[in-house]
mmCIF entry with sequence, helices, sheets and N, C-alpha, C, O atoms, coordinates in Angstrom:
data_MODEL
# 
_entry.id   MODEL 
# 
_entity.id                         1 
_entity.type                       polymer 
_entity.pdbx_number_of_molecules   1 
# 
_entity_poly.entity_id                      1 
_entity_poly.type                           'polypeptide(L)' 
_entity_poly.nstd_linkage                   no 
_entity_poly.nstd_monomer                   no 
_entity_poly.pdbx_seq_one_letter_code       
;(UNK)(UNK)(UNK)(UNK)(UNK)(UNK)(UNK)(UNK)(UNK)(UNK)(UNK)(UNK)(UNK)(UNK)(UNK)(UNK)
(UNK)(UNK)(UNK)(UNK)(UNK)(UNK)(UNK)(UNK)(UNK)(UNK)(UNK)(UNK)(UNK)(UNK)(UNK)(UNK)
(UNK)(UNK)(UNK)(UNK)(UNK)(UNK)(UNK)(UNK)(UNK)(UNK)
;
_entity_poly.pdbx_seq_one_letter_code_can   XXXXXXXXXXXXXXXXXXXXXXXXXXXXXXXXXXXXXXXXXX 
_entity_poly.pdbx_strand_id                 A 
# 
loop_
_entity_poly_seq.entity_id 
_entity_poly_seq.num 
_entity_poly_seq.mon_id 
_entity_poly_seq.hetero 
1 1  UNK n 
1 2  UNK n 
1 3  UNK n 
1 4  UNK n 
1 5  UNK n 
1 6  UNK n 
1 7  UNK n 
1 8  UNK n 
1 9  UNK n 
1 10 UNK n 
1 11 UNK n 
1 12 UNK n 
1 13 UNK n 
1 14 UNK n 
1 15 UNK n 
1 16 UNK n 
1 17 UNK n 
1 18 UNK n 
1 19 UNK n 
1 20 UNK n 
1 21 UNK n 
1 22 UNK n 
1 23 UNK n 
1 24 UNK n 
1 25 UNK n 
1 26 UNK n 
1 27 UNK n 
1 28 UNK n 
1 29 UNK n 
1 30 UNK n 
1 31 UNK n 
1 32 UNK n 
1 33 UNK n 
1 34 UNK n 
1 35 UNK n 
1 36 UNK n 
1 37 UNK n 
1 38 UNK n 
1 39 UNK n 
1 40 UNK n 
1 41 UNK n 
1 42 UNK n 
# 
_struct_asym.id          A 
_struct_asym.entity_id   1 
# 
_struct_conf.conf_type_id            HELX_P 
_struct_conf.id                      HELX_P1 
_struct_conf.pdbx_PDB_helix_id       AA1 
_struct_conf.beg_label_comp_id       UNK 
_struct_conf.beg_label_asym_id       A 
_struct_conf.beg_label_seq_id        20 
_struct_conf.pdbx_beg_PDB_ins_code   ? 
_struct_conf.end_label_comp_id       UNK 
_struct_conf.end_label_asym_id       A 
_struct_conf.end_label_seq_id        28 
_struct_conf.pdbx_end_PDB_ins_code   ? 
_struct_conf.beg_auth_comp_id        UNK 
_struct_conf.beg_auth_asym_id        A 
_struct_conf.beg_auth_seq_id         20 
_struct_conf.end_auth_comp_id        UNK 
_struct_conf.end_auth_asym_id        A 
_struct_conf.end_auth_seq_id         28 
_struct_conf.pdbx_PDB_helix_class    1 
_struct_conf.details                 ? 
_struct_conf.pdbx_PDB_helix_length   9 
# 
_struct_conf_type.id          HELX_P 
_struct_conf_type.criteria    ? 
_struct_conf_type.reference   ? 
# 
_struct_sheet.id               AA1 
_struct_sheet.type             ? 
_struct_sheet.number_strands   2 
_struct_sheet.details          ? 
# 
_struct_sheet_order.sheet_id     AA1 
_struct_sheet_order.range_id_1   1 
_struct_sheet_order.range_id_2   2 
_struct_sheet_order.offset       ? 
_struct_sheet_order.sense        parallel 
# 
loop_
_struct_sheet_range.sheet_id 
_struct_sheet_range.id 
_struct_sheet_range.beg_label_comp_id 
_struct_sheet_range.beg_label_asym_id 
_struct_sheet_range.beg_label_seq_id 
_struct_sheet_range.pdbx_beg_PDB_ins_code 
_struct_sheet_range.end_label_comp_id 
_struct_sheet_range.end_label_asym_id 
_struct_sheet_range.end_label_seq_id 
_struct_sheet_range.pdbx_end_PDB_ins_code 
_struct_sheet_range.beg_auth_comp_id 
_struct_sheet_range.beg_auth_asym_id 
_struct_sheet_range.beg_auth_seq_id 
_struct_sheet_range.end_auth_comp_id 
_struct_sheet_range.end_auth_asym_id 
_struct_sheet_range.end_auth_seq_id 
AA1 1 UNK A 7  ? UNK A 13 ? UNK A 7  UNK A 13 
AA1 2 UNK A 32 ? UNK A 39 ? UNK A 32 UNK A 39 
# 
loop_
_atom_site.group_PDB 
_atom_site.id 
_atom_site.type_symbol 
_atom_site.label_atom_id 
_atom_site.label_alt_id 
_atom_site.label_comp_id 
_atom_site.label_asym_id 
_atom_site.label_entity_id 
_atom_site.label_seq_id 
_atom_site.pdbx_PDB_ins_code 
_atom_site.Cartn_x 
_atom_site.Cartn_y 
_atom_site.Cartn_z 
_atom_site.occupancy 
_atom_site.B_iso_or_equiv 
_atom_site.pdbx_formal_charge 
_atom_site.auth_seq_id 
_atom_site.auth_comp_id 
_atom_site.auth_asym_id 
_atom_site.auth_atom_id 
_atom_site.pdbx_PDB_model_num 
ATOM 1   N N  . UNK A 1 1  ? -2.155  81.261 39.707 1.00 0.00 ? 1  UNK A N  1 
ATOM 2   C CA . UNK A 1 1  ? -2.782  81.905 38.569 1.00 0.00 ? 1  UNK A CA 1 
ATOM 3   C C  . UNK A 1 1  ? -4.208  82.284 38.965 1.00 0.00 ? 1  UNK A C  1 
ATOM 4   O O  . UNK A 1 1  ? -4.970  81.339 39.168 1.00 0.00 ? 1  UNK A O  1 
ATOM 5   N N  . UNK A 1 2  ? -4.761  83.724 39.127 1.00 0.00 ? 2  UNK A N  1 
ATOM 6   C CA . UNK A 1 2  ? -5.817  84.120 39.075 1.00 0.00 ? 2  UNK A CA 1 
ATOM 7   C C  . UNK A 1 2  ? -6.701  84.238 37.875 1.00 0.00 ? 2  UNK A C  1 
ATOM 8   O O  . UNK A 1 2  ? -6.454  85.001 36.941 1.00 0.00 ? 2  UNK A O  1 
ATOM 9   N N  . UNK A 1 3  ? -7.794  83.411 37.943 1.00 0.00 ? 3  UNK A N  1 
ATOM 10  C CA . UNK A 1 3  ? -8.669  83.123 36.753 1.00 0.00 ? 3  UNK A CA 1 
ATOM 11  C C  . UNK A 1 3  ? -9.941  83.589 36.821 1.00 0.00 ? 3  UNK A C  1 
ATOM 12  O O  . UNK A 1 3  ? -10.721 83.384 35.890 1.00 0.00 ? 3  UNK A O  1 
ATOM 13  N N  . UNK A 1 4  ? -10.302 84.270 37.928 1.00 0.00 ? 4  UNK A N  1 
ATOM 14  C CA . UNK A 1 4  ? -11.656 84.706 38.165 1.00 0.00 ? 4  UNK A CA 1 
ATOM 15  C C  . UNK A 1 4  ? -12.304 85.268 37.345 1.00 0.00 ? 4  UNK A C  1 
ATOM 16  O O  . UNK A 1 4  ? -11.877 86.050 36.494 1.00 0.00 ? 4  UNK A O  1 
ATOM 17  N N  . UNK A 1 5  ? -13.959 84.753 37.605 1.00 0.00 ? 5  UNK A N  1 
ATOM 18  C CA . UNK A 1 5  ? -14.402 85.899 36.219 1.00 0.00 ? 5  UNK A CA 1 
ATOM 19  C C  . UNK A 1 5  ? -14.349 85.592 34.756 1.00 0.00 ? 5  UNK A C  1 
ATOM 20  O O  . UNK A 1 5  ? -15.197 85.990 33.957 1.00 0.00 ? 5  UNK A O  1 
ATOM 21  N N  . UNK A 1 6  ? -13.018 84.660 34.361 1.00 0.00 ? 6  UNK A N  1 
ATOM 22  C CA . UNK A 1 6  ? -12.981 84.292 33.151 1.00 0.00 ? 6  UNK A CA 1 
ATOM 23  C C  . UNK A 1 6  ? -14.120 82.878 32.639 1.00 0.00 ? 6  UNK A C  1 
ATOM 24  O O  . UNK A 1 6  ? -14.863 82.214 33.361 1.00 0.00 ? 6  UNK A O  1 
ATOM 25  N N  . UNK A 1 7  ? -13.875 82.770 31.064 1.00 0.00 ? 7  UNK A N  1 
ATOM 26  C CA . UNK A 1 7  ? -15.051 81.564 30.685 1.00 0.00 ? 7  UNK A CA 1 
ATOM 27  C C  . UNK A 1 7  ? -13.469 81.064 29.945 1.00 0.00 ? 7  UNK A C  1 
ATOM 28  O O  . UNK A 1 7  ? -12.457 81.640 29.549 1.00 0.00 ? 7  UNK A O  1 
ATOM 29  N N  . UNK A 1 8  ? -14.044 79.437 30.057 1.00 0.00 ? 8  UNK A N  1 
ATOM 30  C CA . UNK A 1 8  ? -12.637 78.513 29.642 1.00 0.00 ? 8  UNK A CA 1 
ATOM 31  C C  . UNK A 1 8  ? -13.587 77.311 28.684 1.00 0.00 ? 8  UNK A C  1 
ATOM 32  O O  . UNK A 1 8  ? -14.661 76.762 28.929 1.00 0.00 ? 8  UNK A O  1 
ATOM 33  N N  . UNK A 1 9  ? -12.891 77.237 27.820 1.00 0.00 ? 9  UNK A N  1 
ATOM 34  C CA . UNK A 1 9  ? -13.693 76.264 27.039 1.00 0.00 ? 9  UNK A CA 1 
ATOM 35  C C  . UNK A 1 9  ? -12.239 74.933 27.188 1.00 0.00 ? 9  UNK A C  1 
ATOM 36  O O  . UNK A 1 9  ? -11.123 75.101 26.696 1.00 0.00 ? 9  UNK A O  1 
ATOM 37  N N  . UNK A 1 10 ? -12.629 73.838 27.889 1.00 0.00 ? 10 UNK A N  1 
ATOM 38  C CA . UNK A 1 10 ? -11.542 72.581 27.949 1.00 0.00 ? 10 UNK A CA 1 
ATOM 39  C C  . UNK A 1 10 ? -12.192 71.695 27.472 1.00 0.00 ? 10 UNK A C  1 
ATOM 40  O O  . UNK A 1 10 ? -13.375 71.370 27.568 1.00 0.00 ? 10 UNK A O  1 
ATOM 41  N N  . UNK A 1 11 ? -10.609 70.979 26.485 1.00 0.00 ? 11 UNK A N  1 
ATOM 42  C CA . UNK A 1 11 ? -10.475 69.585 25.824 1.00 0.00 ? 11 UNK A CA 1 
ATOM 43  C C  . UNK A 1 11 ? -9.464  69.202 26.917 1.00 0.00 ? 11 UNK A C  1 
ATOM 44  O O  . UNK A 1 11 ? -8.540  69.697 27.563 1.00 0.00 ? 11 UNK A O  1 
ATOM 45  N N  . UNK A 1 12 ? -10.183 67.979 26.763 1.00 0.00 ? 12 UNK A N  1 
ATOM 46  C CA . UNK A 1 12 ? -9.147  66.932 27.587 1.00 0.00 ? 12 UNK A CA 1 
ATOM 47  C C  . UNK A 1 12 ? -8.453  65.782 26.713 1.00 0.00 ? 12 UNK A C  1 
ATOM 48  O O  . UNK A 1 12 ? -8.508  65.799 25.483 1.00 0.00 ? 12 UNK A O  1 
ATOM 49  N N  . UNK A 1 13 ? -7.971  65.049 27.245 1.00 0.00 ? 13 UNK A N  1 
ATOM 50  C CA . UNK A 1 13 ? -7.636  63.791 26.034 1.00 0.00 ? 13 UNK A CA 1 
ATOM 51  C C  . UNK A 1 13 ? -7.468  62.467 26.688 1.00 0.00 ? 13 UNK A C  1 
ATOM 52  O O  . UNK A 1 13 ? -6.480  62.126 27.337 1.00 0.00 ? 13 UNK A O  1 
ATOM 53  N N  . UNK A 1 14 ? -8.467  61.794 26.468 1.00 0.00 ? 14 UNK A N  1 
ATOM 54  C CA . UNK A 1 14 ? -8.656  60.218 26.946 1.00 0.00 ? 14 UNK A CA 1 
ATOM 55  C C  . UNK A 1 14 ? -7.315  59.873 27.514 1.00 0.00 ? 14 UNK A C  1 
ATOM 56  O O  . UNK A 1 14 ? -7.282  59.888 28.744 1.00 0.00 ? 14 UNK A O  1 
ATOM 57  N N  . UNK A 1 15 ? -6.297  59.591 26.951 1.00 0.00 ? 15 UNK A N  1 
ATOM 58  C CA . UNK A 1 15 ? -4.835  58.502 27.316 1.00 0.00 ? 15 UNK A CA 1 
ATOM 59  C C  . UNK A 1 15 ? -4.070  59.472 28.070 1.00 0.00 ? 15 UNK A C  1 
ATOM 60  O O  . UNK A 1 15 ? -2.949  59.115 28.431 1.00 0.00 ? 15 UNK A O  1 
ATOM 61  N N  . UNK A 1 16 ? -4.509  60.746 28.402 1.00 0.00 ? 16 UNK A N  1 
ATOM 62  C CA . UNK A 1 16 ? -3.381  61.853 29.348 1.00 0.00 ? 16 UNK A CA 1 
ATOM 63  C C  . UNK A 1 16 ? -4.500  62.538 30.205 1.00 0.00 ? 16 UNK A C  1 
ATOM 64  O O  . UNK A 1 16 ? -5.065  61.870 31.071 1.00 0.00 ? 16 UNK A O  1 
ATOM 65  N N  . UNK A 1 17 ? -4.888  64.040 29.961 1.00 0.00 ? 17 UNK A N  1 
ATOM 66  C CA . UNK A 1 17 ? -5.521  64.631 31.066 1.00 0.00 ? 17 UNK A CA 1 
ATOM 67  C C  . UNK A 1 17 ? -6.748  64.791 30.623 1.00 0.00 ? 17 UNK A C  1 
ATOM 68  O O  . UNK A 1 17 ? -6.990  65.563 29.694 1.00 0.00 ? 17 UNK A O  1 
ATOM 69  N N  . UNK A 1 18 ? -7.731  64.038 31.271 1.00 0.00 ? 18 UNK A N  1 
ATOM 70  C CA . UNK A 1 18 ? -9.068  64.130 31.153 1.00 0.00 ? 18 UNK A CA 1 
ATOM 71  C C  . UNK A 1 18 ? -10.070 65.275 31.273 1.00 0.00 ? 18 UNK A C  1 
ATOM 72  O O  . UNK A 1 18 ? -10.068 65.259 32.504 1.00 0.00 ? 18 UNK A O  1 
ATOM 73  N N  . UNK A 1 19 ? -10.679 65.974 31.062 1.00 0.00 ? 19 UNK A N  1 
ATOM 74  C CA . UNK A 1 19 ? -11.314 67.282 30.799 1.00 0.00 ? 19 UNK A CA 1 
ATOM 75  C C  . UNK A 1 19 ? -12.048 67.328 32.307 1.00 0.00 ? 19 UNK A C  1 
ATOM 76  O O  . UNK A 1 19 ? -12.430 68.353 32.872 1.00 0.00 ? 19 UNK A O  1 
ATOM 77  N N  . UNK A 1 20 ? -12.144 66.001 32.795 1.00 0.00 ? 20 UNK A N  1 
ATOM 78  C CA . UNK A 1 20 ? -12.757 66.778 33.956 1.00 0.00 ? 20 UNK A CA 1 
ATOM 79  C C  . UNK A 1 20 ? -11.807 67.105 35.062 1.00 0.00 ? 20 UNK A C  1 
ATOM 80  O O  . UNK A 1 20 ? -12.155 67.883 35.950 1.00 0.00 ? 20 UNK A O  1 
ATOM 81  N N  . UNK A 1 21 ? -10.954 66.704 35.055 1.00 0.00 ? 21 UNK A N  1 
ATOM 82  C CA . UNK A 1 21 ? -9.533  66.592 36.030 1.00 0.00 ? 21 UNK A CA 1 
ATOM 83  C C  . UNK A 1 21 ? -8.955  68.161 35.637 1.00 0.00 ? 21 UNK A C  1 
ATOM 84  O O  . UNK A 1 21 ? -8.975  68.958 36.574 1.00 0.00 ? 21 UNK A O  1 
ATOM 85  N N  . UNK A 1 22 ? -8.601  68.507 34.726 1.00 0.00 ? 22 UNK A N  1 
ATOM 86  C CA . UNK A 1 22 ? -8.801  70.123 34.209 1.00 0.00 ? 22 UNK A CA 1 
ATOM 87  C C  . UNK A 1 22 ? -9.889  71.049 34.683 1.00 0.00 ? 22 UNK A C  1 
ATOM 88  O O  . UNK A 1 22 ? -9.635  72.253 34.737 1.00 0.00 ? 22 UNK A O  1 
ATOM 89  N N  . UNK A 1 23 ? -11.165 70.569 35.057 1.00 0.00 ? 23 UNK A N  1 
ATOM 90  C CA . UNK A 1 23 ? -12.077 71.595 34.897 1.00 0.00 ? 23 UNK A CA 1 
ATOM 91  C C  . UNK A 1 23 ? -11.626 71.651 36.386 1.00 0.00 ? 23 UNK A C  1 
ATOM 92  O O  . UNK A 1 23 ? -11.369 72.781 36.801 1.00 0.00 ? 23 UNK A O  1 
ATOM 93  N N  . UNK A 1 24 ? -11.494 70.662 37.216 1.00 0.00 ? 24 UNK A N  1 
ATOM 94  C CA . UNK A 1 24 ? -11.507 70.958 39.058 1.00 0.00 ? 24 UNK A CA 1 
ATOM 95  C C  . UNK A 1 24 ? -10.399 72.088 38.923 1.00 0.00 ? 24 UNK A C  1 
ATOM 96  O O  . UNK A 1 24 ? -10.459 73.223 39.396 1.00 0.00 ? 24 UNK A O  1 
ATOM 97  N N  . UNK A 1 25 ? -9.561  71.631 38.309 1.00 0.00 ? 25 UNK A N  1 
ATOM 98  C CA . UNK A 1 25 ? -8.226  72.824 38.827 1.00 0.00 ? 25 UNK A CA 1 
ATOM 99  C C  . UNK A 1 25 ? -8.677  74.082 38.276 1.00 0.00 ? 25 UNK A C  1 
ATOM 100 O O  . UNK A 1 25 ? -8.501  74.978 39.101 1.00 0.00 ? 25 UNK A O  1 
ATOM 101 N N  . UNK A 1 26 ? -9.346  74.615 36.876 1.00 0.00 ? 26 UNK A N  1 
ATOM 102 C CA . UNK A 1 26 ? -9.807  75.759 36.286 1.00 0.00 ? 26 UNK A CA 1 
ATOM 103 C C  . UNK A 1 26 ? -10.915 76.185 37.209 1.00 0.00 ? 26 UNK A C  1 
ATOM 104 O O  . UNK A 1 26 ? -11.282 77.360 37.193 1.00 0.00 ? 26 UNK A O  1 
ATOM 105 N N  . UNK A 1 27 ? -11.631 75.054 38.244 1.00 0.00 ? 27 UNK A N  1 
ATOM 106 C CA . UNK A 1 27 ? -12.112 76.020 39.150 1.00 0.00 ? 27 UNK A CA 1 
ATOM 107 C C  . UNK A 1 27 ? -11.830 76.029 39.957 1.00 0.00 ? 27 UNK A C  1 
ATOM 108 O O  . UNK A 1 27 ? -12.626 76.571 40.723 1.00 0.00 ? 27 UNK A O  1 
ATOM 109 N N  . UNK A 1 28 ? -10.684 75.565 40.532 1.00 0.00 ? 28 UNK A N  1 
ATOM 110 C CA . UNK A 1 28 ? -9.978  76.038 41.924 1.00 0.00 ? 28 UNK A CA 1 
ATOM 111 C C  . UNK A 1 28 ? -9.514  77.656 42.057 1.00 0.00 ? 28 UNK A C  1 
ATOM 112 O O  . UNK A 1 28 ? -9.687  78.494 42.942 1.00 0.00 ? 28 UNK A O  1 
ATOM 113 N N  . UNK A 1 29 ? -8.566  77.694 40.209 1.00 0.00 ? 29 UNK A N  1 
ATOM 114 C CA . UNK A 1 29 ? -8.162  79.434 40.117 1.00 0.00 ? 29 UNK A CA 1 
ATOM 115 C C  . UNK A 1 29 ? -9.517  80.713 40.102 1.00 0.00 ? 29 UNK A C  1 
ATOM 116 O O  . UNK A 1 29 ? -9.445  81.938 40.198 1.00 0.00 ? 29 UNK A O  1 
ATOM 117 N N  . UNK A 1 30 ? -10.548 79.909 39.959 1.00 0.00 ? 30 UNK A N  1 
ATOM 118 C CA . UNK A 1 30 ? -11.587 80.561 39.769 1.00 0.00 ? 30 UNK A CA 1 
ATOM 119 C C  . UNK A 1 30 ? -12.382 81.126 38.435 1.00 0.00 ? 30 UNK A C  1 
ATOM 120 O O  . UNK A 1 30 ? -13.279 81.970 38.408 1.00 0.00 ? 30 UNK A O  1 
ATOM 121 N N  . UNK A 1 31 ? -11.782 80.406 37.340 1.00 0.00 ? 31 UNK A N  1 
ATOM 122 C CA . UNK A 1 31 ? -12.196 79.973 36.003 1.00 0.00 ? 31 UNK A CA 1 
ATOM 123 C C  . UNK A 1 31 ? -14.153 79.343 35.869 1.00 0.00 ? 31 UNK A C  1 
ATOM 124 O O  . UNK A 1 31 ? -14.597 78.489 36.636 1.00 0.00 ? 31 UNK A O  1 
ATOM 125 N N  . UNK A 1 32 ? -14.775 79.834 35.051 1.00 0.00 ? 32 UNK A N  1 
ATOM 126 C CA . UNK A 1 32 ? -15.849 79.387 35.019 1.00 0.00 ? 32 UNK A CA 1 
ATOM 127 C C  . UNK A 1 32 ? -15.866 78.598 33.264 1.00 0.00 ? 32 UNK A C  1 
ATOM 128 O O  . UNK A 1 32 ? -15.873 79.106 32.142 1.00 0.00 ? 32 UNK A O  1 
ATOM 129 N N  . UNK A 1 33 ? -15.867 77.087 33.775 1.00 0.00 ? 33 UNK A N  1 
ATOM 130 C CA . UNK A 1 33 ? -16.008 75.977 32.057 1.00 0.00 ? 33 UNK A CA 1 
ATOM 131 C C  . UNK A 1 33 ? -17.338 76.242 31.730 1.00 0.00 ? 33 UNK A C  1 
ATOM 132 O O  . UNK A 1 33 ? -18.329 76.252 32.459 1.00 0.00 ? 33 UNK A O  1 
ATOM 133 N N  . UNK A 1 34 ? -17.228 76.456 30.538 1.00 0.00 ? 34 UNK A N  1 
ATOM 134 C CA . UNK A 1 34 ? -18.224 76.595 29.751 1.00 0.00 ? 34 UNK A CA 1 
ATOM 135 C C  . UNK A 1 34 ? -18.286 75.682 28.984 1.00 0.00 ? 34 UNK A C  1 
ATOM 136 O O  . UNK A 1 34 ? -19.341 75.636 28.350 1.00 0.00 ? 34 UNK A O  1 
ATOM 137 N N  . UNK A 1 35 ? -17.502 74.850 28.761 1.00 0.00 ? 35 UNK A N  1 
ATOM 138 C CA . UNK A 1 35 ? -17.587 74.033 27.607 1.00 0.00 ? 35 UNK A CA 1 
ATOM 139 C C  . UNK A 1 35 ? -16.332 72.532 28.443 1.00 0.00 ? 35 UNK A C  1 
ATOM 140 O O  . UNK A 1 35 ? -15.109 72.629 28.541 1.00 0.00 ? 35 UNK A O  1 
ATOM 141 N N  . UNK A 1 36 ? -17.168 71.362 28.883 1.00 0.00 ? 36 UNK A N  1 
ATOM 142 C CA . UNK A 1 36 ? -15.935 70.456 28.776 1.00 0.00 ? 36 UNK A CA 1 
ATOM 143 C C  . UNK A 1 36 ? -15.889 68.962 28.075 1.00 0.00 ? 36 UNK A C  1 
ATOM 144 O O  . UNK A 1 36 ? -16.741 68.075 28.128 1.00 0.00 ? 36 UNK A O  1 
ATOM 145 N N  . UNK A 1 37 ? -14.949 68.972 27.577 1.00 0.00 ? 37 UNK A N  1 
ATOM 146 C CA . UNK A 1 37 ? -14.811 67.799 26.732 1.00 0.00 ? 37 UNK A CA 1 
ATOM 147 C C  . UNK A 1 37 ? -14.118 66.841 26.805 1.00 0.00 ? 37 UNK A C  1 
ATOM 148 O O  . UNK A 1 37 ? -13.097 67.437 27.146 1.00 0.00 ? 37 UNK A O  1 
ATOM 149 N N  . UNK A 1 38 ? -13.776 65.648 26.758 1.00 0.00 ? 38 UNK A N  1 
ATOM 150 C CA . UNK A 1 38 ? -12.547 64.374 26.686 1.00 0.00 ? 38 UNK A CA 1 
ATOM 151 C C  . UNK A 1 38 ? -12.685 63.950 25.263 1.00 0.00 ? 38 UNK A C  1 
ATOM 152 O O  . UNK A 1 38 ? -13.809 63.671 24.844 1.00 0.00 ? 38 UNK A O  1 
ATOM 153 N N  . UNK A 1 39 ? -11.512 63.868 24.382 1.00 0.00 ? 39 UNK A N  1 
ATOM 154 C CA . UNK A 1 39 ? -11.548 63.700 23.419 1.00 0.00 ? 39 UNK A CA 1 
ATOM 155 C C  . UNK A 1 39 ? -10.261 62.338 22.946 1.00 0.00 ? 39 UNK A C  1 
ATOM 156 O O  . UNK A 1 39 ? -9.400  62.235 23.819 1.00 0.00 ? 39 UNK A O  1 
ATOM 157 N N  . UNK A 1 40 ? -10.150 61.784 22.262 1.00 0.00 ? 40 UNK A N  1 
ATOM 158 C CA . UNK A 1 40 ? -9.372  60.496 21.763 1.00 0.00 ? 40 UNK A CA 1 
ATOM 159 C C  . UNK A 1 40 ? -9.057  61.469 20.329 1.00 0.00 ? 40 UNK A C  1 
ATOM 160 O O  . UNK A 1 40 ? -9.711  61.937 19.397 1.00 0.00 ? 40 UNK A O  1 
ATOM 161 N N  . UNK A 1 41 ? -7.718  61.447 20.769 1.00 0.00 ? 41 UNK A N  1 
ATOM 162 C CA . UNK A 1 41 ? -6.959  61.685 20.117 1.00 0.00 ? 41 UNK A CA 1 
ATOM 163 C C  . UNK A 1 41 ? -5.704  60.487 18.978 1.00 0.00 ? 41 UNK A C  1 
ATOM 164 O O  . UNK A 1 41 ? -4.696  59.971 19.460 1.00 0.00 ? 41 UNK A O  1 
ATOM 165 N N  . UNK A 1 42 ? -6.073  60.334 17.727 1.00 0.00 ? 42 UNK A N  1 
ATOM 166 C CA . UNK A 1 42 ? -5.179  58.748 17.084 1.00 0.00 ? 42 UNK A CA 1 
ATOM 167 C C  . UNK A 1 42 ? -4.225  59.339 15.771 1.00 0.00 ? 42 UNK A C  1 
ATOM 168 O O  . UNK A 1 42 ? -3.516  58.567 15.126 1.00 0.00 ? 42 UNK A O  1 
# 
């Protein structure tokens, strides 16, 4: 998936995928986070 160029706003979620574990891969495709978060979800 080519993501270059784009802005990504990520939630993550405490007990599954953590927002920063998301942001590495959103910038591997070449995604720029603008916004990252881990959130607890109950």
């Amino acid at each position: 998936m080519n993501l270059k160029g784009k802005h990504v706003i990520i939630v993550g979620e405490r007990e599954g995928i953590p927002g920063p574990a998301i942001e590495a891969c959103m910038r591997s495709a070449g995604a720029e986070p603008v916004l990252v978060q881990t959130q607890c979800f109950v």
